[in-house]
C-alpha positions in Angstrom: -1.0 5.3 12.6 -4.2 6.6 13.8 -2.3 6.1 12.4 -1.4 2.3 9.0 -15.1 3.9 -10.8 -18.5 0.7 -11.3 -15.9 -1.5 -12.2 -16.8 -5.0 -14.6 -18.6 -3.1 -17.1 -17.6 -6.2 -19.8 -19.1 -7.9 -16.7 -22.6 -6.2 -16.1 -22.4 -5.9 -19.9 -22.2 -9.9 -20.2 -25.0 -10.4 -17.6 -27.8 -8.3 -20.1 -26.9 -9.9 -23.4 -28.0 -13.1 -24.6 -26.9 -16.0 -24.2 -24.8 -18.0 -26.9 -26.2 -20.5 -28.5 -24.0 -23.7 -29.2 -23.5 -25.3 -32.5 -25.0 -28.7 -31.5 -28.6 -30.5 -32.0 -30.8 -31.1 -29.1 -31.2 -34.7 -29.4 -27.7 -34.7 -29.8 -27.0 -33.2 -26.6 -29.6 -35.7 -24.8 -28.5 -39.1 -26.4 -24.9 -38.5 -27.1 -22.8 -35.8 -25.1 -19.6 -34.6 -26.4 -16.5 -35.2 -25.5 -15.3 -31.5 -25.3 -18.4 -30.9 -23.0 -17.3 -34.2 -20.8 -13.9 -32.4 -20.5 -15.6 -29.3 -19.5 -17.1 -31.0 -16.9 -14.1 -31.8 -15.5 -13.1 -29.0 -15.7 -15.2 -27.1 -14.1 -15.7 -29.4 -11.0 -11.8 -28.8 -10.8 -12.0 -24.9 -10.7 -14.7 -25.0 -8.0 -12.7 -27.4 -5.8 -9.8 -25.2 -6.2 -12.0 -22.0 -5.8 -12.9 -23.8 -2.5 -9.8 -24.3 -1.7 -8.4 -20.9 -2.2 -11.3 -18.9 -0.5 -12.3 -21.1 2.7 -11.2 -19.9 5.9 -7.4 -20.3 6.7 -7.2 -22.8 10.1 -5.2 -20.4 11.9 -5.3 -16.1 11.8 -3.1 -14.9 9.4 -0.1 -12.4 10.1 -1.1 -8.7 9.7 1.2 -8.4 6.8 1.6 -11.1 4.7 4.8 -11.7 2.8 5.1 -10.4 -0.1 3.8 -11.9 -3.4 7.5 -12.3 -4.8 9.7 -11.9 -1.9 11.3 -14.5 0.1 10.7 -14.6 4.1 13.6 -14.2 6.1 15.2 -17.2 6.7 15.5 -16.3 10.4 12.1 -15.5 10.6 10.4 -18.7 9.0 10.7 -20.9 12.2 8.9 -18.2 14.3 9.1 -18.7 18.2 6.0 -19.0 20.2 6.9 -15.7 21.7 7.3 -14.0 18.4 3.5 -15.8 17.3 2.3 -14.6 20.8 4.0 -11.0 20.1 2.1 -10.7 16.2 -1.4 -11.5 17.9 -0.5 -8.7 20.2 0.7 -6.4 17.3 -2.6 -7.3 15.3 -4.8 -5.7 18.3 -2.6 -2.5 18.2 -2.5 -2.4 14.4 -5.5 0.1 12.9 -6.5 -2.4 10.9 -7.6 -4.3 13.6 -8.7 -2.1 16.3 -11.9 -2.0 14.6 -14.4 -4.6 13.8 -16.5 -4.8 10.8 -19.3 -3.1 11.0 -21.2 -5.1 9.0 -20.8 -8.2 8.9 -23.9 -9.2 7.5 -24.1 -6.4 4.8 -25.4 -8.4 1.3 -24.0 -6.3 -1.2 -22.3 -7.6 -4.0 -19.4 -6.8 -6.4 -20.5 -7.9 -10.3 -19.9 -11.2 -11.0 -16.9 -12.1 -13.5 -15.8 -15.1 -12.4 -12.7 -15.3 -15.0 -11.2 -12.1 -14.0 -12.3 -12.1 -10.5 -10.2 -15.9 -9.6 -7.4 -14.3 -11.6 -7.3 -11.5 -9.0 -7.6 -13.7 -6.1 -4.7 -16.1 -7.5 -2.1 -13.7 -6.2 0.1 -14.1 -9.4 1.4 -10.8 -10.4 0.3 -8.8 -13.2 1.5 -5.6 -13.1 1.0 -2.8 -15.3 3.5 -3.0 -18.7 6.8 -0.9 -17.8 6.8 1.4 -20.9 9.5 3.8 -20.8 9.2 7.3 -18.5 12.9 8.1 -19.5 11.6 11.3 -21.7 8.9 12.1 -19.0 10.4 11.3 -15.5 11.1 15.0 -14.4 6.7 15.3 -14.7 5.9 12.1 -13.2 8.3 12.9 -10.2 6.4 16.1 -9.7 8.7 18.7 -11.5 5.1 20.6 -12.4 3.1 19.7 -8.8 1.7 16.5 -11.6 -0.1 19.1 -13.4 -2.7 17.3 -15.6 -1.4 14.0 -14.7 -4.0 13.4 -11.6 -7.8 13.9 -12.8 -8.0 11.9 -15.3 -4.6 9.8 -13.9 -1.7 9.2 -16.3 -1.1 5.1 -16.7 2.4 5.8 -16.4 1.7 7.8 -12.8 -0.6 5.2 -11.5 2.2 2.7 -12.1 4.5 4.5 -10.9 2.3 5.3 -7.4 1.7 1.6 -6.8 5.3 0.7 -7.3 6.2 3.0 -4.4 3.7 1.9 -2.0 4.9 -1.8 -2.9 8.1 -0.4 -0.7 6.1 0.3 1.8 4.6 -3.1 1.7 8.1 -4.3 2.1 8.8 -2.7 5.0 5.8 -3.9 7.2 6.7 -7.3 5.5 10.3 -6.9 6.7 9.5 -5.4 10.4 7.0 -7.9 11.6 8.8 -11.2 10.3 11.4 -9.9 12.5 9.9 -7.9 15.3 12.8 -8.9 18.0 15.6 -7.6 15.9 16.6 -5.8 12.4 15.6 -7.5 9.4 18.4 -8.4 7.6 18.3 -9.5 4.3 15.1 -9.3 2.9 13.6 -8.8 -0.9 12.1 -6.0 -2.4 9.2 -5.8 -4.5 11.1 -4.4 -6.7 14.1 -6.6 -7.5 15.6 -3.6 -9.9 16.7 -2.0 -6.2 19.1 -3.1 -3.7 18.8 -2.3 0.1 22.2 -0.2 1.3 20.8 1.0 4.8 17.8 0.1 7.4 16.9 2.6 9.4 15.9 3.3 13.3 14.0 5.3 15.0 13.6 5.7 19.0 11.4 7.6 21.8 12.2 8.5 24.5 8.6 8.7 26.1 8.7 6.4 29.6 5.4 4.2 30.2 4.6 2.3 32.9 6.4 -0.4 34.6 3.0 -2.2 34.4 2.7 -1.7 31.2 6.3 -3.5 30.1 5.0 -6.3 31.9 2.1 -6.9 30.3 3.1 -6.7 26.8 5.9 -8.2 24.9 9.1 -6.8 25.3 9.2 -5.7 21.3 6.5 -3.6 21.6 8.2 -1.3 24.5 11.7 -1.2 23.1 12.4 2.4 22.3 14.1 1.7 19.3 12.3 0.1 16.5 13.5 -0.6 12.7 11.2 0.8 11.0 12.4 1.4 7.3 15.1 1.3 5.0 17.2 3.4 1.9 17.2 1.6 -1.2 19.2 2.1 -4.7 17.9 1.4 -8.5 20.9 -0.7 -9.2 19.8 -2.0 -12.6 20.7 -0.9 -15.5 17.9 -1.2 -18.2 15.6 -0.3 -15.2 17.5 2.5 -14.7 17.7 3.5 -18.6 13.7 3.0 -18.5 13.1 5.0 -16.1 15.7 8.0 -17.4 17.5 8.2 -14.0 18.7 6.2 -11.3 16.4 6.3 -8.5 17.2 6.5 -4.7 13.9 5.4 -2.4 13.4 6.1 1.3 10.6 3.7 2.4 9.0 3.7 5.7 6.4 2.1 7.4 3.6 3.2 9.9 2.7 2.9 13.6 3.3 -0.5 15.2 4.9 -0.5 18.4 3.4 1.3 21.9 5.9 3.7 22.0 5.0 5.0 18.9 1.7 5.0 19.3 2.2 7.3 22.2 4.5 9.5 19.6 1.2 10.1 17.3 -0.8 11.4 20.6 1.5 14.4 21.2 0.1 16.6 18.9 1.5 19.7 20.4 3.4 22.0 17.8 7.0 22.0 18.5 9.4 24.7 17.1 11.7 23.4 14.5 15.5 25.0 13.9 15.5 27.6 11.0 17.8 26.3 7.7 20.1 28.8 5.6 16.7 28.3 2.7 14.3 29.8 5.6 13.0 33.2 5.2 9.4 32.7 6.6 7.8 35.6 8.7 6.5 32.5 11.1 8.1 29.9 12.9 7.6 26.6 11.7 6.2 24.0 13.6 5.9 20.5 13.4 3.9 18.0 15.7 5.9 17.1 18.7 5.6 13.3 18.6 6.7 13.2 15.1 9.6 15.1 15.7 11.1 13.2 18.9 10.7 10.4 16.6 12.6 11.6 13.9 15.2 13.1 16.0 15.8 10.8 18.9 19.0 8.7 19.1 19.8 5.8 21.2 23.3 4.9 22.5 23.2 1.9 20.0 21.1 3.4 16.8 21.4 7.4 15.6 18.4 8.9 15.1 16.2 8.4 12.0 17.2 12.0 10.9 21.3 11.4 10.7 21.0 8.2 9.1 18.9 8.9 6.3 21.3 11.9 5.7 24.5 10.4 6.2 23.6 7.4 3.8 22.1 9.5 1.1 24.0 11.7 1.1 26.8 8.9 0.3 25.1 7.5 -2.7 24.8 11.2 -3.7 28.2 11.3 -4.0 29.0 7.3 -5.5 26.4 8.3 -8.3 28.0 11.9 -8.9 27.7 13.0 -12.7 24.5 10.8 -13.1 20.6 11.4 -13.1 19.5 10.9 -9.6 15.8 11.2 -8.3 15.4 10.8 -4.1 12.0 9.4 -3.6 10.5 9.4 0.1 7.7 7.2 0.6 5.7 6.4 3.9 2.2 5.2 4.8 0.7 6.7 7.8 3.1 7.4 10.6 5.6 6.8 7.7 4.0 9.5 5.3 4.5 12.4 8.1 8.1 10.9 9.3 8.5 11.1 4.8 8.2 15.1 5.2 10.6 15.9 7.4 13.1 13.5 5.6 12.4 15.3 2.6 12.7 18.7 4.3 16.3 17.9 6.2 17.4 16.2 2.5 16.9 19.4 0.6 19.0 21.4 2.9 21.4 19.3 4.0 22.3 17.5 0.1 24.5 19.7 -1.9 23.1 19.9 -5.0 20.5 18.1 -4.3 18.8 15.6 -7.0 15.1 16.3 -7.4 13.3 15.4 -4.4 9.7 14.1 -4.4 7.3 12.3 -1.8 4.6 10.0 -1.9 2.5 9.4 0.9 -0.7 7.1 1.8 -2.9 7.6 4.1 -0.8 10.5 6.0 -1.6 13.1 8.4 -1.3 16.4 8.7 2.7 17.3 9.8 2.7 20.8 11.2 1.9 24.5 10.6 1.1 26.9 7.3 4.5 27.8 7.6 6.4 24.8 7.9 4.1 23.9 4.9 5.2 27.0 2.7 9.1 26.1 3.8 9.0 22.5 2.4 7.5 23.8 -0.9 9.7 26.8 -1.4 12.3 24.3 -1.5 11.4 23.0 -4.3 10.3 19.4 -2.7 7.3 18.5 -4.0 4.6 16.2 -2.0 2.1 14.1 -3.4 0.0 13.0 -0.9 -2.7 9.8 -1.8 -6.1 10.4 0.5 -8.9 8.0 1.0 -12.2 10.1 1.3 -13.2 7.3 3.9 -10.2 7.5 5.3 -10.0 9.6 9.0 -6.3 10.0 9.5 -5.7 12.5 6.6 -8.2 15.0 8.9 -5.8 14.6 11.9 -4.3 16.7 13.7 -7.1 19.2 12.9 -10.6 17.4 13.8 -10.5 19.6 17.0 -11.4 23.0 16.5 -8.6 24.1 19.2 -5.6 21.9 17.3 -6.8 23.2 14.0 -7.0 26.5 15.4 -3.2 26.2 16.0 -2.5 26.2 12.9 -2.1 22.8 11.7 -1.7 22.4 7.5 -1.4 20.2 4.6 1.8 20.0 2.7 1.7 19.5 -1.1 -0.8 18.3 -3.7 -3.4 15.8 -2.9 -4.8 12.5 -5.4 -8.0 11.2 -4.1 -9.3 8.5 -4.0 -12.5 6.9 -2.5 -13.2 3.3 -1.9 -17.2 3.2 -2.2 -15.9 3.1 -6.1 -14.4 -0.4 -5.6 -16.2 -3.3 -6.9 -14.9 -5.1 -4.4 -15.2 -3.1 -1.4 -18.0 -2.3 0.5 -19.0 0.9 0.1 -19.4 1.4 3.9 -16.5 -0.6 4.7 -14.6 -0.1 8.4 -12.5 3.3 9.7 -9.5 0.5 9.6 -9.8 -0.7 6.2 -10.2 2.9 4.8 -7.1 3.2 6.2 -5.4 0.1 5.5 -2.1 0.8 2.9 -3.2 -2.8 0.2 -7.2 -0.7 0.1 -5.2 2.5 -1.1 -3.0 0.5 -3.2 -6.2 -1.2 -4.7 -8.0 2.1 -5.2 -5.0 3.8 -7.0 -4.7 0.7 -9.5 -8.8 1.1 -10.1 -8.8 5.1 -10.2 -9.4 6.6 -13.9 -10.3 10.4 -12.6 -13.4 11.4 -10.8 -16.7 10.4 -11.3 -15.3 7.7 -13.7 -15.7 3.9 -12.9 -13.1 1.5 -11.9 -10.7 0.3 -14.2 -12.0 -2.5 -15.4 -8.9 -4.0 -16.9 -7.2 -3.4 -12.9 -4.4 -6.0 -12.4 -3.7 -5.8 -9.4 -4.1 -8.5 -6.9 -6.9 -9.2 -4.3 -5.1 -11.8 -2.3 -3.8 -9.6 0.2 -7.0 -7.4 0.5 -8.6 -11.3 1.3 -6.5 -12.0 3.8 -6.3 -9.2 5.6 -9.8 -7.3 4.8 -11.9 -10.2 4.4 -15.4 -9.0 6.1 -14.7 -5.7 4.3 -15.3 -7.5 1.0 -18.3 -7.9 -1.0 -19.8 -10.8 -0.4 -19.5 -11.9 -4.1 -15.6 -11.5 -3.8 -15.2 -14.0 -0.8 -18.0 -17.0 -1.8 -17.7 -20.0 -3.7 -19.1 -20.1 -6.8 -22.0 -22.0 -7.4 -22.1 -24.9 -10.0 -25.1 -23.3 -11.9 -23.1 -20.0 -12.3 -20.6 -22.3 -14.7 -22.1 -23.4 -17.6 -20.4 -26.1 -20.5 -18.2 -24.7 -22.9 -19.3 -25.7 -26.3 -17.6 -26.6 -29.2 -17.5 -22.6 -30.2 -15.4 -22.3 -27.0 -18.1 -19.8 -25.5 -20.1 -20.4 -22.8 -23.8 -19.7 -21.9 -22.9 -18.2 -18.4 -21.8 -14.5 -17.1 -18.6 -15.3 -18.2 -16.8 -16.4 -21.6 -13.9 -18.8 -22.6 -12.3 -21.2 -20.3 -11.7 -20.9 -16.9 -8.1 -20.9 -15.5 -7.7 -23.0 -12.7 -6.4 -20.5 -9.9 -3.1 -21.1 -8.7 -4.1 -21.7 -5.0 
């Protein structure tokens, strides 16, 4: 879309105390070395080769959106044609996160060094947050009370749950560009607790050039593009820890011209009054948003009937349990989120509770289409970056904000000069890239606080796909004098303590 807090205090904390002393004599150390600190030796040449390993340059660019950590590629999509590789280098120039280069390449500023957690975060092995139970608190966490209390300082349980949702959204640009030339088909969650019952479409009917078609691959012109799907909790202890069974919309953000050209018509367009409407004004939407949502094709309906349609199925398979509907977008996907969740609230008898989360999203349409949505009951949680610049959009302009252009909801935010691992003057892309929010929501305790420190997320993806937005710290090999021999107490006289774990690669 202009569419798509200091952390390592046991760190810093290490580097001022003394070091440890170890239990053996001098001359013992010069005549006679021990075996344990032979082995450590070994050891430690062996994490530095594989550090190497891990961080050196890949020999070829990496996709835009790298598969997810535990899903499995298509199998379709793992013998890529050379029209599909020559179609994701084009995709990587239109994608925000590459539009812009860094701005500092040379910038010297480092993250804390703590090597042992640090290689665990670059391994890529998951380490999510423990699942405790939400069953007795799920109506809160899904906004029953606008998360009242629950966003400065955040609630653990929230912060879980926030990540696990944009981890959808990390499927579905997963999903979309292994597969650009048709619809994904069976693909895996990040979530293995949910099971995929619809993908869904959406098409423009804006006309470009003939020129243009020509020049760019024929994916990126098509005007209809998959670009999410509707997903079902569909196990059961899941479902009993998390006191309902869950329905998720996911959807992911700008990639293709034609929608691209969407996000530029930021005209307010007049949307049709509902039976829960009793707003003075008219409310108004932006334009591009709304052809997208609404457009059919002769092969695909629009984005609007099928997420109805389909939900409103499950609604009734599931009748007589505890449902949640859960819309989640980034970007493009966090403004297409609020009209789903305005249609689903009118259109769903009886409707199960109704939330959104959104990354990185901008604003949708007017103080009135605003007040509709929350009198209605749907309640919006919208995750900003401060650095991020498509929040302020529509709206920078005095004469679009002057039309009336609004916010929908309540707002977490969120800021990446926090991030340890970030620089704090990073890029307008990697502000607004979906795995930086992701990374700053796992790290946010409540402002003016300091990173988590005990963060589990990964950095793996934030390496391949932010790299020169990095501290410098977080994308170096380690030097041999920064590892020291473990003694026989099993402590070492470095910044770090204990053994290091090899990384997995």
């Amino acid at each position: 879309m202009l569419m798509t807090v200091a952390a390592a205090v046991p760190a810093l904390s290490r580097l001022a105390s003394p070091a440890p002393q170890t239990s053996f004599p001098s001359h013992h150390l010069q005549t006679h070395p021990p075996q344990s600190l032979k082995s450590a030796a070994v050891d430690i040449r062996t994490h530095i080769a594989n550090l190497d390993r891990l961080l050196k340059p890949a020999p070829s660019p990496p996709p835009p959106f790298p598969a997810e950590d535990n899903a499995e590629v298509l199998p379709n999509a793992a013998a890529a044609s050379p029209a599909i590789s020559a179609a994701g280098k084009l995709f990587n120039a239109l994608n925000i996160s590459n539009l812009f280069l860094s701005l500092h390449a040379e910038d010297k500023k480092k993250s804390p060094r703590s090597l042992a957690h640090l290689h665990r975060l670059l391994s890529g092995s998951p380490r999510q947050s423990p699942r405790s139970s939400i069953a007795s608190r799920w109506l809160l966490l899904h906004g029953a009370d606008n998360w009242t209390g629950l966003l400065d300082p955040l609630d653990e349980h929230l912060r879980r749950e926030l990540v696990h949702y944009g981890d959808f959204v990390q499927s579905a640009y997963t999903a979309f560009h292994s597969n650009t030339l048709s619809s994904p088909a069976n693909f895996a969650l990040s979530d293995r607790s949910y099971r995929v019952t619809r993908s869904l479409f959406a098409t423009s009917p804006v006309d470009i050039p003939s020129w243009l078609k020509t020049s760019i691959p024929p994916w990126m012109t098509r005007p209809t593009s998959w670009i999410g799907f509707v997903a079902v909790c569909d196990n059961a202890r899941e479902i009993s820890r998390m006191g309902r069974r869950d329905i998720v919309i996911s959807l992911r953000g700008t990639a293709t011209a034609l929608e691209w050209a969407e996000n530029f018509r930021s005209g307010l367009h007049v949307i049709p009054a509902d039976s829960s409407s009793a707003a003075v004004a008219a409310p108004k939407v932006s334009s591009g948003f709304w052809s997208l949502y609404k457009t059919a094709s002769p092969e695909t309906p629009s984005l609007s009937s099928a997420v109805v349609d389909e939900v409103r199925r499950l609604v009734e398979i599931y009748k007589g349990e505890e449902l949640s509907i859960t819309v989640t977008g980034h970007s493009l996907g966090a403004a297409l989120a609020q009209l789903v969740a305005d249609e689903l609230s009118a259109e769903i008898e009886d409707s199960p509770p109704i939330a959104v989360v959104s990354f990185g999203g901008p604003r949708v349409g007017n103080r009135a289409f605003a007040e509709r949505v929350e009198k209605k009951g749907v309640k919006v949680l919208r995750v900003v970056n401060a650095q991020d610049v498509v929040p302020r959009v529509p709206g920078v302009l005095p004469r679009v904000r002057d039309g009336g252009y609004a916010h929908v909801g309540v707002e977490l935010r969120v800021d990446n000069r926090v991030s340890p691992y970030l620089k704090p003057d990073t890029d307008l892309a990697s502000a607004h890239d979906l795995e930086a929010y992701l990374h700053l929501v796992d790290g946010f305790m409540g402002t003016g606080c300091p990173f988590r420190a005990n963060a589990k997320r990964s950095l793996s993806r934030l390496l391949k796909q932010q790299r020169p937005n990095l501290k410098e710290i977080s994308v170096s090999r380690p030097r041999p004098g920064d590892l020291q021999a473990v003694g026989s107490s099993g402590r070492v006289s470095g910044v770090h303590q204990g053994y290091l774990a090899s990384p997995s690669g």
